[in-house]
C-alpha positions as CSV (number, residue, x, y, z in Angstrom):
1,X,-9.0,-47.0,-7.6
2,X,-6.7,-50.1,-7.9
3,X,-2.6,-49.6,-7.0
4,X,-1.8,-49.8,-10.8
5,X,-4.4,-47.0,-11.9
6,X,-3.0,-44.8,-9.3
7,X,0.7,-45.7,-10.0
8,X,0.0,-44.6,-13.4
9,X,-1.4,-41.4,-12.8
10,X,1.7,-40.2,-10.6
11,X,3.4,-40.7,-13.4
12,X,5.5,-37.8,-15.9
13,X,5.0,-39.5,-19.0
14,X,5.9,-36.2,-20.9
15,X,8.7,-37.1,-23.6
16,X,9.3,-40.4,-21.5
17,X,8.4,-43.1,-24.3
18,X,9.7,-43.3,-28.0
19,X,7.8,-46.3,-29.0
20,X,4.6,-47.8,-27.4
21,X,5.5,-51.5,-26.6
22,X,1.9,-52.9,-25.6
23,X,-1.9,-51.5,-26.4
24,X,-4.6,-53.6,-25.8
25,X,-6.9,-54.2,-28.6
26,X,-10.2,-55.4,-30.0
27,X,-10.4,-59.2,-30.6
28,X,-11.1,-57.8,-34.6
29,X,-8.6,-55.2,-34.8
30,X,-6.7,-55.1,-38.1
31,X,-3.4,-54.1,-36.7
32,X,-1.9,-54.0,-40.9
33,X,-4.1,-50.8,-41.0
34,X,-1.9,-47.9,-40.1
35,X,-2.3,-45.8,-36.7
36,X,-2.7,-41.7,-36.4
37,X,-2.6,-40.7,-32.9
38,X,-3.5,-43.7,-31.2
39,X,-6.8,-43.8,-33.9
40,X,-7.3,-46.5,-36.8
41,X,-7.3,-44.3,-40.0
42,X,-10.4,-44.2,-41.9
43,X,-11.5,-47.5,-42.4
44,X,-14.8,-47.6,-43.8
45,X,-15.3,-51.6,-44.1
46,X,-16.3,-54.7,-43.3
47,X,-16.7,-53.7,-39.5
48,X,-19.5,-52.0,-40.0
49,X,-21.2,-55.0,-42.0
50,X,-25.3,-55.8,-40.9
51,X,-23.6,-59.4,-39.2
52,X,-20.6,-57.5,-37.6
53,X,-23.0,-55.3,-35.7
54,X,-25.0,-57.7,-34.3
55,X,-22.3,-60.2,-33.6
56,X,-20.0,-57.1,-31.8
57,X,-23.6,-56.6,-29.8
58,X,-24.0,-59.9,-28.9
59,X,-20.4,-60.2,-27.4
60,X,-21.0,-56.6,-25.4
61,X,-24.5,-57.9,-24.1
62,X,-23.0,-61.7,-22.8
63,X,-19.9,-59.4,-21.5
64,X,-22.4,-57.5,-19.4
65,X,-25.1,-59.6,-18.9
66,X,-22.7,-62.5,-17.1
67,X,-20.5,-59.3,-15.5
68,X,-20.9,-59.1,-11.1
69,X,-18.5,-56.0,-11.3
70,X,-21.2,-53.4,-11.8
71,X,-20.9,-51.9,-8.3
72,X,-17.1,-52.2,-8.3
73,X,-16.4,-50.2,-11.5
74,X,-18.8,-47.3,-10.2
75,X,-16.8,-47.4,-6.9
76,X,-13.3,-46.8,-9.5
77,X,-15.2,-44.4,-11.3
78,X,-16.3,-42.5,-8.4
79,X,-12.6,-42.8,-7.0
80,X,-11.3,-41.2,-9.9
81,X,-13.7,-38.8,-10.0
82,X,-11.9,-37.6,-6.6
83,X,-8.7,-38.6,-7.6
84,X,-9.2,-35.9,-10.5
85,X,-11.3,-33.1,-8.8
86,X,-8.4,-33.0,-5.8
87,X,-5.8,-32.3,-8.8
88,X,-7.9,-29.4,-9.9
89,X,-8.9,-30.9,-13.0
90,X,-12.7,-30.8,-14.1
91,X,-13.9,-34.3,-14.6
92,X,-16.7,-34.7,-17.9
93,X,-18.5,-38.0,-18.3
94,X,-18.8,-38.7,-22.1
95,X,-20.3,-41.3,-24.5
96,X,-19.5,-41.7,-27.4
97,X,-21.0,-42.4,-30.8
98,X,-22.0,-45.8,-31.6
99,X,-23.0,-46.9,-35.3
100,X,-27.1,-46.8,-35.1
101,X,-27.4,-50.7,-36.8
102,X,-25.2,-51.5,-33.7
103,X,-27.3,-49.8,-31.0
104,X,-30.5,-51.1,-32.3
105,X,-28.9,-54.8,-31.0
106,X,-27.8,-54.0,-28.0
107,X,-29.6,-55.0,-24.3
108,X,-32.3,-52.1,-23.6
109,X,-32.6,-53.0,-20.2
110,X,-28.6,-52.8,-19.8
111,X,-28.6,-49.4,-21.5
112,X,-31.4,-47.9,-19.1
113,X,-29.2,-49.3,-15.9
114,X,-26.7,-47.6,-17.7
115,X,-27.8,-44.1,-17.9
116,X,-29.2,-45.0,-14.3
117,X,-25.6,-45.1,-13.4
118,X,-24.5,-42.6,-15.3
119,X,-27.2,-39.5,-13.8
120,X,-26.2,-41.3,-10.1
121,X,-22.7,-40.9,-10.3
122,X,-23.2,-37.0,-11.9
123,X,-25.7,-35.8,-9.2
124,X,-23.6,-37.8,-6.4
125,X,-20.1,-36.6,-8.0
126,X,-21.4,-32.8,-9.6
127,X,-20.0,-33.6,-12.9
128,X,-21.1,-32.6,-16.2
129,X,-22.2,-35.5,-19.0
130,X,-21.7,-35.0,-22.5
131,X,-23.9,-38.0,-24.7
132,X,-22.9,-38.1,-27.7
133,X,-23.8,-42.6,-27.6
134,X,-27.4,-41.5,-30.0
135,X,-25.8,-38.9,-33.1
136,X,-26.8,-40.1,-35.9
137,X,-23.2,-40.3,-37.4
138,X,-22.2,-41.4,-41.0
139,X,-20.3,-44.6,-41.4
140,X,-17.2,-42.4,-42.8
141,X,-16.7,-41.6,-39.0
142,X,-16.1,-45.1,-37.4
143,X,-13.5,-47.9,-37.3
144,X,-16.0,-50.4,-36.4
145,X,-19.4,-50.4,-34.5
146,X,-18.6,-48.4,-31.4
147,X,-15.5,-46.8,-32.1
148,X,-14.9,-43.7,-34.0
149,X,-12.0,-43.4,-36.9
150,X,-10.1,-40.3,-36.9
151,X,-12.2,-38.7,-39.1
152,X,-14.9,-39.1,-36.2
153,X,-12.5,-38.1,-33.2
154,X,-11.7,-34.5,-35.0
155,X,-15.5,-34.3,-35.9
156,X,-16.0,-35.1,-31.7
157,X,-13.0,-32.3,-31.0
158,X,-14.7,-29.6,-33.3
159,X,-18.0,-30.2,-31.3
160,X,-16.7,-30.3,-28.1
161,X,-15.3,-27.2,-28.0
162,X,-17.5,-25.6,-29.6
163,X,-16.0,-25.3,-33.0
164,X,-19.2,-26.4,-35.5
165,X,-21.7,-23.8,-36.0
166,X,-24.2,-26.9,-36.8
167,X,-23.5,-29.2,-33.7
168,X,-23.9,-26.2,-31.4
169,X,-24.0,-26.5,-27.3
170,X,-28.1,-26.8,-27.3
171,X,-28.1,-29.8,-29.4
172,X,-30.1,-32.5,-28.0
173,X,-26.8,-34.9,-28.3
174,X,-25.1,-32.8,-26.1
175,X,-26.7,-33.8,-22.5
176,X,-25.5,-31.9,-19.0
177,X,-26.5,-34.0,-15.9
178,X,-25.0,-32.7,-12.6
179,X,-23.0,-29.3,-12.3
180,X,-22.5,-26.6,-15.2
């Protein structure tokens, strides 16, 4: 884990900031729309457009395609796995939703390394993995391709912990790797 990452985490950010001065944001991001909690309200739009998705996918595939940083992020990853199981707190992998047009674009041999990775890292590190990248998800729940709206994170929080009778904890989007 880099010096910044674990600055941050020592950090008491409880009732420290007023006013967020800097977020980092998509390339796309229509920063006129108003923000909920850190979420872009429900914006059901153009971003989810047949030539948005495979544009969005085409960026994400050159980004990881061209990327040498595969074995360093695992190493972070892995680090703050650690960091997080020696402060008693339970690390959970998770994916989330992406917009099915979107998926159907992106790199299938970069998405089986991925879940490579991913099953490595949960036997190595004994953490659970919730996958959520595959439900088949309405368009009302995201901002753009492979982000959720609000209406998609409280959808997420309701299944998560168990609070939707129909998403229940043996559906097949819901995938455990590692320890239970």
């Amino acid at each position: 884990m880099g010096p910044l990452a674990l600055e941050f985490m020592q950090r008491s950010f409880q009732k420290k900031y007023k006013i967020i001065r800097s977020v980092d944001v998509d390339f796309d991001l229509d920063l006129d729309h108003p923000y909920m909690k850190g979420f872009v309200g429900n914006v059901n739009g153009p971003y989810l457009a047949e030539k948005d998705n495979r544009e969005r996918a085409a960026f994400f595939n050159d980004i990881v395609r061209a990327s040498n940083e595969r074995e360093s992020v695992i190493a972070d990853l892995e680090d703050f796995i650690d960091t997080l199981k020696k402060r008693n707190i339970t690390p959970i992998l998770v994916t989330l939703p992406c917009y099915a047009p979107y998926r159907a674009y992106l790199d299938k041999t970069v998405m089986a390394q991925n879940a490579i990775d991913i099953q490595a890292i949960c036997s190595k590190e004994q953490v659970r993995y919730w996958d959520y990248f595959t439900m088949p998800l309405d368009s009302i729940y995201f901002y753009n391709s492979d982000h959720v709206n609000e209406k998609g994170l409280r959808l997420l929080q309701r299944i998560s912990t168990g609070g939707s009778k129909s998403w229940g904890r043996g559906n097949r989007w819901r995938v455990f790797s590692g320890s239970r």
